[in-house]
N, C-alpha and C positions, 0 to 999 in steps of 0.2 A: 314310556313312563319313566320319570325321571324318580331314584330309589334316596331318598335320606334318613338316614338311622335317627337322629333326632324325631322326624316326623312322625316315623314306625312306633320310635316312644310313647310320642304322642295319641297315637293312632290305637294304641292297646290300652288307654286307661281305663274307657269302660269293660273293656274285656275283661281288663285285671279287677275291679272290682265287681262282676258278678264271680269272679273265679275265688276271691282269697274265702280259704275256708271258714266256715262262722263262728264254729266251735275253737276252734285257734284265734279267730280273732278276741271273742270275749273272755277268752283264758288270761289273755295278753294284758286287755281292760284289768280284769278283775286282780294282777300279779303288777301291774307298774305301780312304783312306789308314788310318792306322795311328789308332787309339784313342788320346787322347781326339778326336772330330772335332766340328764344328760344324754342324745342317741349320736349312736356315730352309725353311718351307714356308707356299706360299701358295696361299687359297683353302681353306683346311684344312679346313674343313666343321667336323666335331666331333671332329676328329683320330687318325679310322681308322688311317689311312696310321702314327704312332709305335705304335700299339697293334699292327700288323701287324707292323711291324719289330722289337719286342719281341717276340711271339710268334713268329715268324721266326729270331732269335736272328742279327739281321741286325748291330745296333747295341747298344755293351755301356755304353761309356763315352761321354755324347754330350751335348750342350749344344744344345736343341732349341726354335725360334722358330715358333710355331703362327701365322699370319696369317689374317684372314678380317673381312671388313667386315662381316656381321651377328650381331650383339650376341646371338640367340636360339642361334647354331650357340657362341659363344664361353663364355657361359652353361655349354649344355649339356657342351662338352668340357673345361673344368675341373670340372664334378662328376661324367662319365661314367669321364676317367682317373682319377680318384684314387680311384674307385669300383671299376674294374677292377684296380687296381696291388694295394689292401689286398687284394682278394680272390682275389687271385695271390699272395699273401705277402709282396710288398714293400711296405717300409715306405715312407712320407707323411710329408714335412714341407711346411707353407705358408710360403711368403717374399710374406705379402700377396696382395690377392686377383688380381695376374698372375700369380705365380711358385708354381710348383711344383716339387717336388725329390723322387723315388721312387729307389728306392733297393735292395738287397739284397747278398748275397755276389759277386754277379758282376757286376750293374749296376750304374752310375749314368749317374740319368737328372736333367739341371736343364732346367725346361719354363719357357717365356716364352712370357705369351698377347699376343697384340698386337691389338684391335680394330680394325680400320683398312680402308680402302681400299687395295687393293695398290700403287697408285702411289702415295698418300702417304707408306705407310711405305719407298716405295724412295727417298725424299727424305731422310728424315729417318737410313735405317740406315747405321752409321757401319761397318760392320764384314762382309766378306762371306766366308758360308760357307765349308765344305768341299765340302757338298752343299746344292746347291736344289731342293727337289721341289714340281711343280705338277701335282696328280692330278686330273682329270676338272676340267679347269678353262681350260687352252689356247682351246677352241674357244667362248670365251664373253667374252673379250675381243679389242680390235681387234688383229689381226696385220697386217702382219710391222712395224708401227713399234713395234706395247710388246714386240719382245722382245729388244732391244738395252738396254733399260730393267730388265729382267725376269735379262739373264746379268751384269748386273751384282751383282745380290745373289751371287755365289757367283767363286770364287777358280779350280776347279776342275771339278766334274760339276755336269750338274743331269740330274734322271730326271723325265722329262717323260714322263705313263700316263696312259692311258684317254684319249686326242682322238679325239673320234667323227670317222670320217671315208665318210661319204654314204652308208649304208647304213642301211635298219630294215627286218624283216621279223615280221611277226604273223602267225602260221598255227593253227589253220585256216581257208580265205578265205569270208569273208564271200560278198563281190562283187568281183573281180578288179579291175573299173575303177573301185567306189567306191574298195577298200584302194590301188589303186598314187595316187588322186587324193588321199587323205588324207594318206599318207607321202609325197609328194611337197610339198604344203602344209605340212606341218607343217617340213622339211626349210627351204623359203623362209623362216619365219618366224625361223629361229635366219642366217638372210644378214641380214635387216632389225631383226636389234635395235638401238638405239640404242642400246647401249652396246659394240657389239661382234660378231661371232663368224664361225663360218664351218661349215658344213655339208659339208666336206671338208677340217679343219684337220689331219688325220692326213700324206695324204697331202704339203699344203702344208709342211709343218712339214722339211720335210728342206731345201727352197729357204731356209724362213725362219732356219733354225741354219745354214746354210753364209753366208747373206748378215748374221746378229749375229756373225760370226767365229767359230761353234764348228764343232766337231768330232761328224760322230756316229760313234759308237762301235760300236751296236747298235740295233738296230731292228726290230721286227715288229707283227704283231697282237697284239689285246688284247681281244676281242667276246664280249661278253655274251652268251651263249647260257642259256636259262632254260627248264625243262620240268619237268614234275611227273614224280613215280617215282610209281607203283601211286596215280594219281590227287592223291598232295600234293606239293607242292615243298618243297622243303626249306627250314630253319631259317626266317626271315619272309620267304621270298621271292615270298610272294603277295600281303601289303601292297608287295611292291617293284613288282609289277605293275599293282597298282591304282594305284598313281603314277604310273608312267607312262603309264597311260591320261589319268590327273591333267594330267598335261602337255600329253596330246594335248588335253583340253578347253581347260586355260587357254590354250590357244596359239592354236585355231582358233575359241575361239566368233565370232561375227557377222564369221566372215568370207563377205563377200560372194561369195566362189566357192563356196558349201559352203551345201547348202539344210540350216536347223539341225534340220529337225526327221529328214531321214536321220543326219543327224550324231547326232543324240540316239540316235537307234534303235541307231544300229552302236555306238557306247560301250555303251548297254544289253547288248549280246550281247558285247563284249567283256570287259564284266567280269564278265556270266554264265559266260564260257566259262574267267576266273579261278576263278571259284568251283566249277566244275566240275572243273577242274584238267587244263583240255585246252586251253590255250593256250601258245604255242611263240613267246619272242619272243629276236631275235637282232638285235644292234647292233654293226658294225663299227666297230672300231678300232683307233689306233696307240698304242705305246710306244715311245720314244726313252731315250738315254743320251747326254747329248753332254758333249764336253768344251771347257772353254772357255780361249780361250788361249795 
């Protein structure tokens, strides 16, 4: 199977919309200001997150800052919105290849891509939001010093979804004490990144918004729970599986606690047990709303 990150993006939307929690979400509803508003969003991937909110009928009139440092996810979400918007009926204009402008009887929508590193472009932006949104992205940079860094982009809210926070279960078990040894390594590896993260940034996340001066507002879970119906999962969410098995590979090959050739074995049965459509995989997480200010 050939792996692309963009795709994986792709591959998780419906996942990410049974997951965003509901109570955070109509917090969020009921606190954004009045049309026209401002969001800048960081980490945007290929910018699910405006496409939900459009579909949502969350955001009508909005001036929208897509952020995200690799060039392959920036790419694909300037030709995936303006490929979804035509073929939803609104119309497309280009202002150059960052700016896009979508458009119809009820919306408008003016999109700014911004290729960058999340902390460069919090150098360089002169101008801060209505709303900040950082979706599935929290728990992969260092906390709690980037996020006094991070409330500063925004005036107002930020909705901060999807921070995994210490939980993965794959059912059904393999080997009780291969699978708890595997997710337990895998779990270590996202503490020792070198650029960040934390393998319980859900929970941490309410210390780290009360000590950047915000406010939470609302808060619950957000966990990915994924099963097949009558054997298939729905929409691609069994390329979203194979992914994260993905991850489990690139994360744990030659690590020295992990004999690779059990580790081969059990990824082989695990993404048999994809393609069978009898794997059960479930990832705890947090959603926030906070206010800043």
């Amino acid at each position: 199977m050939e792996y692309s990150f963009p795709h994986y993006l792709l591959s998780k939307q419906s996942v990410d919309d049974r997951a965003l929690n509901r109570i955070v979400f109509e917090a969020l509803k009921a606190n954004l200001p009045e049309s026209p508003i401002r969001i800048i969003e960081v980490g945007m991937g290929i910018g699910t997150m405006l496409i939900r909110l459009l579909r949502w009928d969350v955001v009508q009139k909005v001036d929208y800052v897509l952020v995200d440092e690799l060039a392959e996810n920036v790419e694909t979400a300037r030709e995936w919105i303006q490929r979804w918007a035509m073929e939803t009926g609104m119309s497309v204009e280009r202002g150059g290849e960052d700016q896009l402008w979508v458009f119809d009887q009820t919306r408008d929508v003016h999109i700014r891509f911004e290729c960058a590193d999340v902390f460069d472009f919090i150098q360089k932006n002169p101008v801060p939001a209505d709303l900040l949104i950082a979706h599935a992205f929290l728990d992969l940079i260092p906390l709690p010093e980037s996020m006094p860094k991070l409330l500063a982009l925004t005036k107002n809210l930020a909705w901060l979804t999807i921070n995994f926070d210490g939980m993965t279960s794959l059912e059904p078990t393999i080997n009780s004490m291969l699978d708890t040894q595997i997710v337990r390594l895998y779990h270590a590896t996202m503490d020792a990144r070198p650029t960040g993260g934390d393998s319980r940034a859900g929970r941490h996340l309410f210390g780290h918004l009360l000590k950047g001066g915000a406010e939470v507002l609302a808060a619950g879970s957000s966990d990915w729970v994924v099963y097949a119906r009558n054997g298939k999962y729905p929409a691609d969410e069994a390329y979203f599986l194979h992914f994260i098995l993905h991850f489990f590979e690139e994360s744990l090959r030659g690590n020295v606690n992990l004999d690779s050739n059990v580790f081969a074995n059990w990824l082989k049965e695990r993404h048999a047990q994809v393609e069978r459509g009898e794997l059960v995989y479930i990832a705890h997480q947090m959603d926030f709303l906070a206010r800043v200010g």
